[in-house]
C-alpha positions as CSV (number, residue, x, y, z in Angstrom):
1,X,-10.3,-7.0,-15.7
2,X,-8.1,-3.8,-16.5
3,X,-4.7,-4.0,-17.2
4,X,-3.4,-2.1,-13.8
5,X,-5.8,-4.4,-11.6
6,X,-4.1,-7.9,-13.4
7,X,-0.8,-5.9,-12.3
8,X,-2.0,-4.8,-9.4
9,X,-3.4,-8.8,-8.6
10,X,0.1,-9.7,-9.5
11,X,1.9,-7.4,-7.6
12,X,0.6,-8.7,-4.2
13,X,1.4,-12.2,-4.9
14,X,4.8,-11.0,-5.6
15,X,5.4,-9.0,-2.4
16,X,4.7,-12.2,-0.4
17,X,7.8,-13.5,-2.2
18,X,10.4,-11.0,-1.8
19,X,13.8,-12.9,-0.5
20,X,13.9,-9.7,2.1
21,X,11.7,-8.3,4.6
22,X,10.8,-4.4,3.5
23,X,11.7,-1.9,6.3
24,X,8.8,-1.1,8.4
25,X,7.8,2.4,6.6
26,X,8.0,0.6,3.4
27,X,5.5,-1.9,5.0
28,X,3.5,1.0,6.0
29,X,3.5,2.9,2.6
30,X,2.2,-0.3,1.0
31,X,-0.5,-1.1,3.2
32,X,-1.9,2.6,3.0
33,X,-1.4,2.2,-1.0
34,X,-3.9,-1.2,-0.8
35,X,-6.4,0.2,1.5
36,X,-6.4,3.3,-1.1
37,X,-6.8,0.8,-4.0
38,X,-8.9,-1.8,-2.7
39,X,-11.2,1.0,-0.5
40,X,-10.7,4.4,-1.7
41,X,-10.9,7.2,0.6
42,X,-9.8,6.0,4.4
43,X,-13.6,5.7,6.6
44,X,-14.8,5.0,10.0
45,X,-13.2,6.1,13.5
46,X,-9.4,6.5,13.4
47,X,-7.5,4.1,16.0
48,X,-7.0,6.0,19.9
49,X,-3.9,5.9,21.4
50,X,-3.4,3.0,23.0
51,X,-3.1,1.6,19.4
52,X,-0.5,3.0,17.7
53,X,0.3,1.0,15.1
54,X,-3.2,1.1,13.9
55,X,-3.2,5.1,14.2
56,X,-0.1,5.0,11.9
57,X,-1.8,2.4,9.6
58,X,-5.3,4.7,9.5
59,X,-3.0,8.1,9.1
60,X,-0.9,6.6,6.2
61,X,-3.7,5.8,4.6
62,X,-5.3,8.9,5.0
63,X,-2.8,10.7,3.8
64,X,-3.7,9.1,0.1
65,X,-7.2,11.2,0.8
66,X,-7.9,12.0,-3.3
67,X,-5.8,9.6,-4.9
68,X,-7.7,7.2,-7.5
69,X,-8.1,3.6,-6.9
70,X,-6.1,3.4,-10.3
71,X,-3.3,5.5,-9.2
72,X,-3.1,4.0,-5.7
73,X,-2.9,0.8,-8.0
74,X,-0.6,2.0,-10.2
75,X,1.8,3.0,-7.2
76,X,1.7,-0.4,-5.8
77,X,2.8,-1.9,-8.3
78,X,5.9,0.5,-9.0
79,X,7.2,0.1,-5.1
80,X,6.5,-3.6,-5.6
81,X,8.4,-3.4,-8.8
82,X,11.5,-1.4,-7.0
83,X,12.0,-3.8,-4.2
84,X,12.1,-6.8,-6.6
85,X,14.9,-5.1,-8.2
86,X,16.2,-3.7,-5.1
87,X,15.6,0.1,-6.3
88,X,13.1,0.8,-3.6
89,X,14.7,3.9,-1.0
């Protein structure tokens, strides 16, 4: 196991333990970061209207189109990192 994907592994335990709930497009930024890491490129039909929180969920994560596993990983971690330490904007 690479050293981003240990960090990566430890990084979602530690977002389930955060003492405060992340604003909702914080919530949204890391769920299009996983799907980018753990999927790569967003696939399949995007969500119709009459579900729009999975439309914004598909669209976040399409908008990582191009980014690397790695670097999706990497960028995980870092927001994960800032709202541990209460950095995150």
């Amino acid at each position: 196991m690479s050293e981003i994907t240990a960090r990566f592994d430890q990084a979602q335990i530690d977002v389930k333990r955060l003492t405060e709930r992340p604003g909702n497009l914080t919530l949204l930024r890391l769920y299009a970061l996983f799907k980018q890491a753990t999927d790569g490129d967003a696939h399949g039909d995007k969500p119709g209207f009459t579900d729009i929180v999975g439309k914004y969920k598909y669209d976040a994560w399409d908008a990582l189109k191009g980014t690397s596993q790695d670097a999706a990983k990497q960028q995980y971690v870092e927001l994960v990192e800032s709202l541990k330490n209460g950095t995150a904007s």
